[in-house]
DRENPADREN-93152 format. One record per residue (C-alpha): x, y, z. Coordinates in nm, 4 decimals. Layout:
! DRENPADREN-93152
@px:X | py:Y | pz:Z
...
END
This chain:
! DRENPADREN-93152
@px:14.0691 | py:1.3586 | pz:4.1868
@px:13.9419 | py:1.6613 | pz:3.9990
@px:14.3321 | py:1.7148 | pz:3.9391
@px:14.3593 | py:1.3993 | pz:3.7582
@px:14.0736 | py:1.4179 | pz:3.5152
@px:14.1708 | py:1.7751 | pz:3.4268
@px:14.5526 | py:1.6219 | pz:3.3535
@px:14.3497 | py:1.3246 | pz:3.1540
@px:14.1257 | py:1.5879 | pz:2.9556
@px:14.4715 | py:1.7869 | pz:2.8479
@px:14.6136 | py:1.4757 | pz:2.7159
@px:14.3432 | py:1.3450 | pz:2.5156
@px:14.3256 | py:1.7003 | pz:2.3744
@px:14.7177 | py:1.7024 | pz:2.2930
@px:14.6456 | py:1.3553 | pz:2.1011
@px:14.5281 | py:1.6021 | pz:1.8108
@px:14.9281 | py:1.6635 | pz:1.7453
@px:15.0471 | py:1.3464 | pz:1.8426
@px:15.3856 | py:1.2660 | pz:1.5938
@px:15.5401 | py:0.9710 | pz:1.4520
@px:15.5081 | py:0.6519 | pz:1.5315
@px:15.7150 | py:0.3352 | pz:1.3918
@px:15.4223 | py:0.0952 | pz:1.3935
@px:15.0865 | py:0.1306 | pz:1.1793
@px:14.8801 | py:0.0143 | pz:1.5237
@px:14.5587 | py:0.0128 | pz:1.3955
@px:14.2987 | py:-0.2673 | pz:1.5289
@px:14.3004 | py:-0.4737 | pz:1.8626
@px:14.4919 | py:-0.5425 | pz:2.1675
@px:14.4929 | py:-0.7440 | pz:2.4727
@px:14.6558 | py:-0.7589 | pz:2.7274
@px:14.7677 | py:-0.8539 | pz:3.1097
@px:14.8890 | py:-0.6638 | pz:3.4136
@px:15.0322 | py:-0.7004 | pz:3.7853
@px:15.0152 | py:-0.4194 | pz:4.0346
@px:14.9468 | py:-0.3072 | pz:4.3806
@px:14.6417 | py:-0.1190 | pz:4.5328
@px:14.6040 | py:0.1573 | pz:4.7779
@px:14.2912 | py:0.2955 | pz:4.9067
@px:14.2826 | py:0.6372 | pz:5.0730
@px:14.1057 | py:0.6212 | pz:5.4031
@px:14.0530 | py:0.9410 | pz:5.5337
@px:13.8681 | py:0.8474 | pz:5.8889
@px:14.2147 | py:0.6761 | pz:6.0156
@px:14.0595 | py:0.5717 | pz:6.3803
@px:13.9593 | py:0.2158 | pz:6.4125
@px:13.5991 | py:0.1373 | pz:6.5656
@px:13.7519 | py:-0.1141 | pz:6.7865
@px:14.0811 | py:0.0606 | pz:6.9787
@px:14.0939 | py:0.3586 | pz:6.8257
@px:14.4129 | py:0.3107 | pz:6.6857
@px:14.5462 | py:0.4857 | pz:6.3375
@px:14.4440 | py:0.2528 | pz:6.0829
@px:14.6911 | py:0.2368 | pz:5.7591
@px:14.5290 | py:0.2442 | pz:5.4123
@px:14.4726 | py:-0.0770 | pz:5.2874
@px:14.7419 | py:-0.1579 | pz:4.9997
@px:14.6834 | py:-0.5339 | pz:4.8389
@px:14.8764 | py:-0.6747 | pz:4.5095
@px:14.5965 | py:-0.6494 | pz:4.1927
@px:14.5699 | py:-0.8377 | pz:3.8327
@px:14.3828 | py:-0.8090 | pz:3.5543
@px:14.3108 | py:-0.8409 | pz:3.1831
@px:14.2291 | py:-0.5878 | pz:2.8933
@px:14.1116 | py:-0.5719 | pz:2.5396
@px:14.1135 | py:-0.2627 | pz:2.3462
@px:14.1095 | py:-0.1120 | pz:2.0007
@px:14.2827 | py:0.1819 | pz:1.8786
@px:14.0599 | py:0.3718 | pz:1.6612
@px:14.2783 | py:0.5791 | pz:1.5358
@px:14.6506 | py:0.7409 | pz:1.5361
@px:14.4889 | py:0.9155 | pz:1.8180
@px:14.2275 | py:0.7179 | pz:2.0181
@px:14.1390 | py:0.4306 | pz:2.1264
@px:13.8770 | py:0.2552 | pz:2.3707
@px:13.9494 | py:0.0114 | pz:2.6509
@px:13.7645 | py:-0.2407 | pz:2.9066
@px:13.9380 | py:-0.4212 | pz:3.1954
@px:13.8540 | py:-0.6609 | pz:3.4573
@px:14.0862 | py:-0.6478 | pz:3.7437
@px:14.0949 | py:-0.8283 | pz:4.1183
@px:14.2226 | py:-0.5214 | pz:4.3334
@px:14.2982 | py:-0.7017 | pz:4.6218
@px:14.1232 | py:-0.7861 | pz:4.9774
@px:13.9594 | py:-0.4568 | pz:5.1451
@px:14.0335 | py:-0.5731 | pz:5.5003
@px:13.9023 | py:-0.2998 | pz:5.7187
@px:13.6447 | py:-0.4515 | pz:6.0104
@px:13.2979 | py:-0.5775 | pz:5.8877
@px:13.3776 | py:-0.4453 | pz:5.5076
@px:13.6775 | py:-0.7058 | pz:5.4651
@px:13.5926 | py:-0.8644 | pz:5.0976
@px:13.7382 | py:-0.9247 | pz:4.7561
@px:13.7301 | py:-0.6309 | pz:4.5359
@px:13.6699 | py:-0.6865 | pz:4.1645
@px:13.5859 | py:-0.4167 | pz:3.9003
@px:13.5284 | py:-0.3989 | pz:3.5326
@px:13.6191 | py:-0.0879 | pz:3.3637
@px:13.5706 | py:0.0904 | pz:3.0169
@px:13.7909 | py:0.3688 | pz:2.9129
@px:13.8681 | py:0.6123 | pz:2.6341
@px:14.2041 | py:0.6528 | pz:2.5650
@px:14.4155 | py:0.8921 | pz:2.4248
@px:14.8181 | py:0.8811 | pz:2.3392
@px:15.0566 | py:1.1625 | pz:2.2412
@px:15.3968 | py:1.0190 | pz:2.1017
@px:15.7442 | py:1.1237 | pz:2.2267
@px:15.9185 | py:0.9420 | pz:1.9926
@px:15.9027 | py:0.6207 | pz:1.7315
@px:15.8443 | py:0.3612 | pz:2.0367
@px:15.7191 | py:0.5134 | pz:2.3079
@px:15.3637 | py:0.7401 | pz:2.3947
@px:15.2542 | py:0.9088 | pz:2.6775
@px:14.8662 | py:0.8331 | pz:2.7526
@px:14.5570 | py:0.9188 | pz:2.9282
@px:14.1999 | py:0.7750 | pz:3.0034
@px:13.8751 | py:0.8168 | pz:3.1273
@px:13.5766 | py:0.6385 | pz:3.1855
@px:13.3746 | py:0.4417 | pz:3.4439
@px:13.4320 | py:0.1221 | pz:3.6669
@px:13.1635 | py:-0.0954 | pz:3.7636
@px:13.2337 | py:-0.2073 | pz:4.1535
@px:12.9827 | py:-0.3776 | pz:4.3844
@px:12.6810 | py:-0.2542 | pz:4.1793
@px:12.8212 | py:0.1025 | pz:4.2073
@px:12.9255 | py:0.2842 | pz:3.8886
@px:13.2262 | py:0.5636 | pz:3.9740
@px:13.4216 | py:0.7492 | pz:3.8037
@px:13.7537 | py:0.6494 | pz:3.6939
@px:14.0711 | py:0.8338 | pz:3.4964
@px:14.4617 | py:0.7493 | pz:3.4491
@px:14.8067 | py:0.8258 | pz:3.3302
@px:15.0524 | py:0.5886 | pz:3.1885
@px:15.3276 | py:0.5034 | pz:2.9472
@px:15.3504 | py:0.2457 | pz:2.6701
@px:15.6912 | py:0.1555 | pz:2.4945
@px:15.6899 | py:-0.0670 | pz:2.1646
@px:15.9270 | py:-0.3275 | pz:2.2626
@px:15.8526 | py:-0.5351 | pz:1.9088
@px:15.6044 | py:-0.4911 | pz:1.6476
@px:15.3143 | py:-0.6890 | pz:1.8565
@px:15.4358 | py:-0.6868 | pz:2.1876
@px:15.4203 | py:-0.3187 | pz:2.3841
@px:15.5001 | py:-0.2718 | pz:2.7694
@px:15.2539 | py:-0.0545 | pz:2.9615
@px:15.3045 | py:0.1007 | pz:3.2963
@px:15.0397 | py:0.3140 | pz:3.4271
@px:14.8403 | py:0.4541 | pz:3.7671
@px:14.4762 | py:0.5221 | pz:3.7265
@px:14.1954 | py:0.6156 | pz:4.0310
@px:13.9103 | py:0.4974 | pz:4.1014
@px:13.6795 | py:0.7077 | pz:4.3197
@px:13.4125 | py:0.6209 | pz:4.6514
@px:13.4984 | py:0.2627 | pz:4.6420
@px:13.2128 | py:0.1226 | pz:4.8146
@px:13.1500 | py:0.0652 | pz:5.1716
@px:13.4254 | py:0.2941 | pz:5.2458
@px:13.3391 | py:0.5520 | pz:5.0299
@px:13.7183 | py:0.6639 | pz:4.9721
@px:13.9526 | py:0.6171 | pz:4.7218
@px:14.1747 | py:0.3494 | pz:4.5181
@px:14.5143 | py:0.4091 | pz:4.3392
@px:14.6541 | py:0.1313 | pz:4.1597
@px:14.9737 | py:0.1208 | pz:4.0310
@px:15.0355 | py:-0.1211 | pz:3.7417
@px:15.3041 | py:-0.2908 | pz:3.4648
@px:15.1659 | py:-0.5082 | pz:3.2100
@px:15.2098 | py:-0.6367 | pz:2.7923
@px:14.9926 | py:-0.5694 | pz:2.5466
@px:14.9511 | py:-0.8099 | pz:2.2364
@px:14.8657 | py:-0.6049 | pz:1.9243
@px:14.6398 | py:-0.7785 | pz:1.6253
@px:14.7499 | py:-0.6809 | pz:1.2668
@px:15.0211 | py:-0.4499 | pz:1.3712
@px:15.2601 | py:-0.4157 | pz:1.0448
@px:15.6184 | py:-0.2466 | pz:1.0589
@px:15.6917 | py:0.0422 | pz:0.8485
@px:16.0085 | py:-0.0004 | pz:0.6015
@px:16.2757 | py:0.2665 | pz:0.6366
@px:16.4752 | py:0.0929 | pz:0.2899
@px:16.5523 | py:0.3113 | pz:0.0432
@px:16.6325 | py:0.1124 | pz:-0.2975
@px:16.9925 | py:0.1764 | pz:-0.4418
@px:16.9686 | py:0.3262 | pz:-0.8030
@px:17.1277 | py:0.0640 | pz:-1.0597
@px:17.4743 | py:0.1946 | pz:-1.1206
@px:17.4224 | py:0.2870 | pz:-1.4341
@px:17.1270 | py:0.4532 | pz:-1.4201
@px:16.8963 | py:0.7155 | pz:-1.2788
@px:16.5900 | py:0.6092 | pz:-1.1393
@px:16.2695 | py:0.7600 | pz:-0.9591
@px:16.3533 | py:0.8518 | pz:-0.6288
@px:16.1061 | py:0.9074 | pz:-0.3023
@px:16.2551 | py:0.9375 | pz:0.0055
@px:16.0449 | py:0.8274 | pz:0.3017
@px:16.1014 | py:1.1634 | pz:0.6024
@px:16.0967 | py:0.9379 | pz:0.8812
@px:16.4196 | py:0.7771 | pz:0.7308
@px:16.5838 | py:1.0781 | pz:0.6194
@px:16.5379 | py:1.3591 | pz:0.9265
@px:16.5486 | py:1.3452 | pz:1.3276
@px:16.1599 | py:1.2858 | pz:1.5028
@px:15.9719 | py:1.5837 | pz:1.4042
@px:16.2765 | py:1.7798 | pz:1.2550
@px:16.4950 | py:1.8546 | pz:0.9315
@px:16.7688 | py:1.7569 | pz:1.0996
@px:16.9084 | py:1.4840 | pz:0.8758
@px:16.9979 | py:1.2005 | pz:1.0446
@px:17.0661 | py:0.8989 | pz:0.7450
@px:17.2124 | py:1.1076 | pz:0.4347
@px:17.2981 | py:0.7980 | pz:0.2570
@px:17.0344 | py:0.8187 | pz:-0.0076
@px:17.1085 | py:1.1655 | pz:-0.0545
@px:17.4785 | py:1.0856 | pz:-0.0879
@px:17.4058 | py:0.8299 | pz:-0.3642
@px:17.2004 | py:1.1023 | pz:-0.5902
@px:17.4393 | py:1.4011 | pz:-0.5375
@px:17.7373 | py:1.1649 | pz:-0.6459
@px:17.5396 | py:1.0957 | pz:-0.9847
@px:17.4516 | py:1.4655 | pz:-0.9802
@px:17.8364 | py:1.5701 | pz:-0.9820
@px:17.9178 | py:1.2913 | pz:-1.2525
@px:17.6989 | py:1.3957 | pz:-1.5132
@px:17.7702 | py:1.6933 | pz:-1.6803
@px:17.3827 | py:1.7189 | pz:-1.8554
@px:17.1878 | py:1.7817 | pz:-1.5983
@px:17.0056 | py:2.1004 | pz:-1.6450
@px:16.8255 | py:2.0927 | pz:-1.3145
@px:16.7349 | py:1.9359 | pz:-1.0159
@px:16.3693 | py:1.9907 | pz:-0.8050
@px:16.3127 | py:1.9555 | pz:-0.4726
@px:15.9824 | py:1.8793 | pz:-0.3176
@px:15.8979 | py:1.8250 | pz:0.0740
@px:15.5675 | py:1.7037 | pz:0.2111
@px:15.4188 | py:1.5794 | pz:0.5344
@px:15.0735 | py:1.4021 | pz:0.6393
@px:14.7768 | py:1.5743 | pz:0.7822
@px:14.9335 | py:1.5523 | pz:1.1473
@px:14.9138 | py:1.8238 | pz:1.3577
@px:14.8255 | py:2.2074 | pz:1.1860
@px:14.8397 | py:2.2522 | pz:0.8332
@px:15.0161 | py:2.5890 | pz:0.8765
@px:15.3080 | py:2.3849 | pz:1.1056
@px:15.3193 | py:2.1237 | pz:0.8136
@px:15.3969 | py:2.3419 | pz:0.5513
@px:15.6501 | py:2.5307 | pz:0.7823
@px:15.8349 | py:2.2015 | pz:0.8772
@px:15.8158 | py:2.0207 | pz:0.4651
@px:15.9812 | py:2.4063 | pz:0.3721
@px:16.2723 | py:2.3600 | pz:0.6749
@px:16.3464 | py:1.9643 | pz:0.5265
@px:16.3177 | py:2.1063 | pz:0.1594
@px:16.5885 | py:2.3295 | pz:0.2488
@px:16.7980 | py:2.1003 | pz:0.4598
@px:16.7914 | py:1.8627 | pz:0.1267
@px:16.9204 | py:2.2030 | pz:-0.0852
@px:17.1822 | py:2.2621 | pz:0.1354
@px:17.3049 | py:1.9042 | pz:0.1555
@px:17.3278 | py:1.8858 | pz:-0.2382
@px:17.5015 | py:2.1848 | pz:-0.2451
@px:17.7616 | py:2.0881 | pz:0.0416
@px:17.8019 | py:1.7804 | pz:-0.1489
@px:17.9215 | py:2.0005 | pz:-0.4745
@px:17.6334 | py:2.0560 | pz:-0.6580
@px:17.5652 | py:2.3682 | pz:-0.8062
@px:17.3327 | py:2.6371 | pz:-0.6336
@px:17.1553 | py:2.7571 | pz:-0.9513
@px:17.0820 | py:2.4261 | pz:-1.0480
@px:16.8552 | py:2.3344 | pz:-0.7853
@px:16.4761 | py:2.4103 | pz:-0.7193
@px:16.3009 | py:2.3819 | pz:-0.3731
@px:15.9657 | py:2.3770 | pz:-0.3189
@px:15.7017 | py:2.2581 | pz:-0.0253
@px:15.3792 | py:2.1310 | pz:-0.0072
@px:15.2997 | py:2.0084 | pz:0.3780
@px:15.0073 | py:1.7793 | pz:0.3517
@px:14.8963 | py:1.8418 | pz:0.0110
@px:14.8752 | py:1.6063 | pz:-0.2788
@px:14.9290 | py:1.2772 | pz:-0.0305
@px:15.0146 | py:0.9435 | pz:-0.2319
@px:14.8114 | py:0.7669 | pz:0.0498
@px:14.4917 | py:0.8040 | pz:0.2867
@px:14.6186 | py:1.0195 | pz:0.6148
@px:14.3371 | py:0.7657 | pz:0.7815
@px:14.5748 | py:0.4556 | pz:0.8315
@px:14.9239 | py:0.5178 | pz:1.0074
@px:15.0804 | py:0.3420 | pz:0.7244
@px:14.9642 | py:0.5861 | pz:0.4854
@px:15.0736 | py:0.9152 | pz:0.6652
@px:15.4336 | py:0.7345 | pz:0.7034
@px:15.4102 | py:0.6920 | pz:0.2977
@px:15.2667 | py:1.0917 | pz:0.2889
@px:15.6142 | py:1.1631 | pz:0.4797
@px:15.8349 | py:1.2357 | pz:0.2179
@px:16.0544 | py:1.3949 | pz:-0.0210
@px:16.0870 | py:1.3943 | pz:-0.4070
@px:16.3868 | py:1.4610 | pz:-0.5716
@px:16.2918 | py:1.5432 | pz:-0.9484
@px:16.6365 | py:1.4941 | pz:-1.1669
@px:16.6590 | py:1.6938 | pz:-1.4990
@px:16.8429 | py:1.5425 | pz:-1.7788
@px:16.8068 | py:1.6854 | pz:-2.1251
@px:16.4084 | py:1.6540 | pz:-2.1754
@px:16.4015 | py:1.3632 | pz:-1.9701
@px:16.2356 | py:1.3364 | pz:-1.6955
@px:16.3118 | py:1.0934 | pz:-1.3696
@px:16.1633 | py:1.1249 | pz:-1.0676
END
């Protein structure tokens, strides 16, 4: 057990550097599950034959609300029926209500590793109680959530539970971020931000959707005015600010080097890199650090100015 709170304590640590997400998740959930139950008896003799016993495993259900606090944390309570303990004079219904802190770290847009800790309240007893689990964003309210948590000295047999769950979470107020980037009239050059999460790989400046790009260096090649062209990277307040300067200088570059594949001149373009300075939005909502995510391209066209 002390195995899985030390695993749970890592986790809600690595939340601090937890990535992207596609969904600003802010506010409350709830939610149902189904699972199955297994407590650990360690005596295995029976009092009446002494015969091995098997640990008791029963199907489980419950409910949850929770709010996520943060892009990090959240807090959780549960009521859940674990099943019938049927083991001699201590056969019963088990039912326990649970509260939890919660932290995720994200692998990629949709899905997040997580783990919890807290308490569960069981036949007047209060025990300790951690877990590991995964939740994957199926739509923009709906997320799947499969997890194991323990729950230690059940009463009366003093060992114990595992339960092993799948459920759905409904999420209040959950908004989608946009990954459009508008089209410049034809005939015209207009500001231009371009949101990171569109343009690079998860956590890289490995350009995934040059389309936008494509679109400016084509204007950039017709135009035979431009004196220069500016490049400026930043990220949000995720993570270190030393790694966030070091990855908005990589995408800065990866930009450069696109422009210049696509036959722009070298000496016309500028690079620089700011990492989480000068944000265009708080870093305190996930909607703002996926507007904070970007890159400005700053065209140069005889003392005018479009950004």
């Amino acid at each position: 057990m002390k195995r899985l709170y030390l695993l749970t304590l890592l986790l809600l640590y690595s939340g601090f550097t937890s990535a992207e997400s596609l969904y600003n998740d802010h506010g409350f959930y709830l939610g149902g599950k189904l699972g199955a139950t297994l407590i650990d008896i360690e005596n295995k003799a029976s009092d009446d034959n002494n015969q091995p016993d098997k640990d008791p495993s029963t199907a489980s259900m419950g409910v949850l609300l929770g709010y996520n606090i943060n892009h990090f944390f959240a807090v959780e309570s549960d009521v859940n029926y674990l099943g019938k303990l049927q083991r001699g004079p201590d056969s019963g219904n088990l039912m326990v209500f649970s509260t939890y802190l919660v932290g995720r770290y994200y692998l990629s847009d949709r899905a997040a590793v997580y783990a919890k800790i807290g308490n569960s309240f069981m036949d007047n007893d209060l025990n300790l109680s951690g877990g590991i689990g995964l939740k994957y964003q199926i739509s923009s309210k709906w997320e799947l959530d499969t997890g194991y948590r323990l729950i230690g000295d059940v009463p009366n047999v003093e060992d114990d539970l595992y339960e092993f769950s799948v459920g759905l979470n409904y999420k209040f107020g959950v908004t989608q971020k946009s990954d459009k980037v508008v089209a410049p009239p034809a005939s015209v050059i207009v500001p231009i931000t371009i949101n990171s999460s569109t343009l690079f790989k998860f956590d890289s400046a490995e350009i995934r959707d040059p389309s936008a790009l494509a679109k400016l260096a084509k204007k950039m090649r017709m135009s035979q005015e431009a004196i220069s062209v500016d490049i400026v990277a930043y990220t949000d307040n995720s993570g270190p600010a030393a790694y966030n300067l070091k990855l908005s200088k990589k995408r800065a570059l990866a930009v450069r080097d696109y422009f210049i594949s696509q036959g722009v001149h070298e000496e016309a373009i500028n690079t620089g890199w700011k990492g989480e300075d000068n944000p265009i939005a708080s870093n305190k909502s996930r909607a703002g650090r996926i507007k904070n995510r970007r890159v400005e391209v700053i065209y140069i066209n005889n003392d005018v100015v479009y950004q």
